[in-house]
C-alpha positions, -999 to +999 in steps of 0.1 A: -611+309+226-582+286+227-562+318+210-569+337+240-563+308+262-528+304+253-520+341+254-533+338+290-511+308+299-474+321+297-465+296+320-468+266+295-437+269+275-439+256+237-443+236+222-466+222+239-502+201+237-533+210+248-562+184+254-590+205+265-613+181+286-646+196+284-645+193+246-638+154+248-664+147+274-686+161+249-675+138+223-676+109+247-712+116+255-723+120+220-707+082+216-720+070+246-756+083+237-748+061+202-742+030+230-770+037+255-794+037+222-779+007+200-767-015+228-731-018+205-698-015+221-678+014+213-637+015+221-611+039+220-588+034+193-556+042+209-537+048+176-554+079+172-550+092+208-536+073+236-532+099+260-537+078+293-538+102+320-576+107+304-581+069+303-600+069+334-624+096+317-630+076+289-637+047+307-666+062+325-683+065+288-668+039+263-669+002+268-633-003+266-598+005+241-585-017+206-552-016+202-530-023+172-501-039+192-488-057+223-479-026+241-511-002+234-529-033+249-507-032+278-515+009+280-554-002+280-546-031+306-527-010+327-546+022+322-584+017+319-586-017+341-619-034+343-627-024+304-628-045+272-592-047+261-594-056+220-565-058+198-558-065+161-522-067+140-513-081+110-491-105+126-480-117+159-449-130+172-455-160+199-441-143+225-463-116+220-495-141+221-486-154+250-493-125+271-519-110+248-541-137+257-540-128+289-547-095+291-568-090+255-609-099+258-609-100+219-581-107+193-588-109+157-563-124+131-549-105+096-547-145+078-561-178+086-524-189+088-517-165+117-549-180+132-533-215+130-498-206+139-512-191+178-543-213+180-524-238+208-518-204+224-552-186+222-575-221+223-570-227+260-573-191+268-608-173+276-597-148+247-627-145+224-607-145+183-621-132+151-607-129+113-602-094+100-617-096+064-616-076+035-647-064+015-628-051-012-652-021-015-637+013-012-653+049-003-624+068+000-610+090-028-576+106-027-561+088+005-544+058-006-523+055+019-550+050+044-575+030+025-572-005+035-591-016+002-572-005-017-559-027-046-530-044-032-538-043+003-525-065+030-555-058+054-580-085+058-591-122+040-607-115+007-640-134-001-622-158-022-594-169+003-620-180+028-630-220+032-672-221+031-669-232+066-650-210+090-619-227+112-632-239+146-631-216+174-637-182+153-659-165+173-663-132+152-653-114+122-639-079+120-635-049+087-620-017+089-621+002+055-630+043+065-609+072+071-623+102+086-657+095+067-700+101+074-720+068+080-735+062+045-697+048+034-699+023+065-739+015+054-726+007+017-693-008+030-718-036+052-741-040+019-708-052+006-698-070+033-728-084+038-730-096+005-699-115+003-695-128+039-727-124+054-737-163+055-710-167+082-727-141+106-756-160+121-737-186+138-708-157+157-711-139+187-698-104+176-689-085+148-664-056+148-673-029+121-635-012+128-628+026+130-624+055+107-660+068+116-665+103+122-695+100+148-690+130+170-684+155+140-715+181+142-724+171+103-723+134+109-753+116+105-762+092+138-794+082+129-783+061+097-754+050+123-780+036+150-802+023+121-774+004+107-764-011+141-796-020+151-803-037+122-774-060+122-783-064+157-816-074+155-811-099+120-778-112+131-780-111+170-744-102+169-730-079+193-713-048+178-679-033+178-669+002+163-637+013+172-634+052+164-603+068+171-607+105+159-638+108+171-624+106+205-606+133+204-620+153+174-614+191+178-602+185+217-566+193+216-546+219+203-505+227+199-491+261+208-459+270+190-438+302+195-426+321+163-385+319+169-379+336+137-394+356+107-375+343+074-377+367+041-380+339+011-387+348-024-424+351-023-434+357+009-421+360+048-417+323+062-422+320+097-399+296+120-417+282+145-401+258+174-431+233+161-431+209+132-450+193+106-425+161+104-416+158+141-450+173+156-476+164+133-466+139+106-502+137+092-492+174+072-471+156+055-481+121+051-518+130+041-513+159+035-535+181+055-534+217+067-543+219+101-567+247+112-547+279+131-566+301+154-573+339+142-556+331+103-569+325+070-563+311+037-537+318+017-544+355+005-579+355+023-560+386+051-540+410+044-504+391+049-493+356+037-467+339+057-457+303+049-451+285+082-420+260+090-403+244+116-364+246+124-353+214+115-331+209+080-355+186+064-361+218+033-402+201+036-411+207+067-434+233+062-469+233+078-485+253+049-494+292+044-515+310+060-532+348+061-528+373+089-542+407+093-506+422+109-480+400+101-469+374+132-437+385+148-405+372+168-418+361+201-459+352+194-480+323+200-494+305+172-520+279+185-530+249+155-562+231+163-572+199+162-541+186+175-548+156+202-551+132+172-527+113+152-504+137+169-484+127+203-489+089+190-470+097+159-445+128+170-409+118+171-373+136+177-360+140+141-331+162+143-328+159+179-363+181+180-373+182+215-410+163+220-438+190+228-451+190+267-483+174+271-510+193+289-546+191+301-569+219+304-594+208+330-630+220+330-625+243+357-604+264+331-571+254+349-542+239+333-519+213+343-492+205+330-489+163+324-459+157+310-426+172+306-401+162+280-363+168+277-331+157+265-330+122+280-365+114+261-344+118+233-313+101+242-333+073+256-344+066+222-312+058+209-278+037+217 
């Protein structure tokens, strides 16, 4: 569909974005149906996708956005007035507290020392504060990277760095240890947490059970989702935070890239596209992961395997290899799915790259174009 789509929009020129907005008002109502039936709060992560023209969308379903700095709260505050504005970071400078508490309904600290260090700030706000603790169980395997249990970690107070009695005016605690994952990680991850910090949850008003949760994939399993929020709900009387980011936007967007080039290497042709993997979509690299590409197949699964790269000089900025059944050629679109997510949030102009337009298919089936990038997006960027 979204192949044919792009063959039928020569009018958007490439690179370029596409957020398809029926797709993610389906996966806001799956997560508002998840709300309406648990009573929990569920926000936006705007790490994952903070494309604000939507904001107003996403506000009709979700209860409000987390952010991970001062500026994606001022996005949320700006952009989706009227909703919970959260916010969490490993450490805050005081000039950033002071307007954080202003314009943040929740802010939860990475160390009882950054706690102290604000708490003249944040005590005579109305800003509710939680800890962001560690329960040094992980359920990922092969991510690293992304696993904030992970031996080592910097992300959250363990168990044992924790007083018995928690510092005056904590009002909630907060973990955040799944990537991309089902619910029966999260309902082993709470056992754990449970375990080790549960004696502290009767007397707070909320507990935020982070992001990294799948919810609105078709496999994922809601029912051991609800059970575990009610549950916590009903034993604790806590509210509840989750803070998906993926699920969002999970299989909304897509990027449409133009083959500029067809390059003969030693094994196979290599494609040059006017997308890349390191400017474009840094997750290929970083994770790695092979995003999905409509109308090819595995390696050696069609007839013709190309190996797909960008034009920049970095020799590893290849998005992976693929299988055709006629070979691409100098001039087609290729269109990657999956691309609203840790996509334009990460994308950057490497090489002096241009940045991918952004655009918004709207329900209707028309397309408009949001955003338009050029040289001075680039220059802007530097001194």
């Amino acid at each position: 569909m979204m192949e044919r789509q792009a063959n039928r929009e020569p009018e958007l020129r490439t690179p370029v974005y596409v957020v398809d907005e029926a797709a993610l008002r389906h996966n806001l109502s799956i997560l508002q149906g998840v709300q309406k039936r648990t009573g929990c709060h569920i926000l936006l992560a705007q790490k994952a996708f903070s494309m604000f023209r939507v904001y107003p969308l996403i506000g009709q379903y979700l209860a409000g956005a987390t952010a991970s700095g001062l500026y994606e709260a001022r996005l949320a505050h700006e952009e989706m007035s009227g909703k919970e504005n959260h916010v969490f970071c490993p450490a805050y400078t005081p000039e950033e507290m002071q307007e954080l508490v202003k314009i943040c309904d929740h802010i939860s600290f990475n160390s009882l020392a950054q706690l102290e260090a604000h708490r003249s700030v944040w005590e005579n706000s109305d800003t509710s504060v939680g800890l962001r603790v560690n329960p040094e169980h992980s359920t990922q395997e092969g991510h690293a990277i992304y696993d904030p249990c992970a031996p080592g970690s910097r992300l959250g107070i363990r168990r044992c760095n924790l007083p018995d009695t928690l510092p005056e005016g904590v009002e909630g605690l907060h973990f955040h240890t799944l990537c991309e994952q089902d619910s029966a990680p999260l309902v082993e991850t709470f056992a754990a947490f449970e375990e080790k910090f549960g004696q502290w949850l009767p007397g707070l008003k909320w507990l935020n059970l982070g992001g990294g949760h799948h919810i609105t994939r078709p496999d994922y399993d809601l029912k051991a989702l609800e059970d575990l929020i009610l549950y916590i709900r009903q034993k604790y009387e806590v509210e509840v935070y989750l803070e998906p980011g993926e699920a969002i936007a999970l299989n909304a967007g897509s990027l449409i890239t133009t083959v500029l080039d067809v390059v003969q290497s030693t094994d196979m042709p290599v494609l040059i596209l006017d997308a890349s993997a390191a400017c474009h979509m840094p997750d290929v690299l970083e994770m790695p992961y092979r995003p999905p590409l409509f109308g090819a197949g595995e390696a050696g699964e069609k007839a013709c395997t190309c190996r797909l790269a960008a034009r920049t000089c970095l020799a590893g900025d290849v998005i992976g290899e693929y299988s055709f059944d006629v070979q691409p050629q100098i001039g087609d679109r290729l269109v990657f799915g999956d691309m609203a997510i840790y996509s334009m949030v990460k994308n950057n102009t490497f090489n002096g790259m241009p940045l991918p337009d952004i655009a918004l298919r709207h329900e209707d089936g028309s397309c408009e174009v949001v955003r338009r990038f050029g040289y001075e997006d680039f220059k802007m960027r530097l001194s």
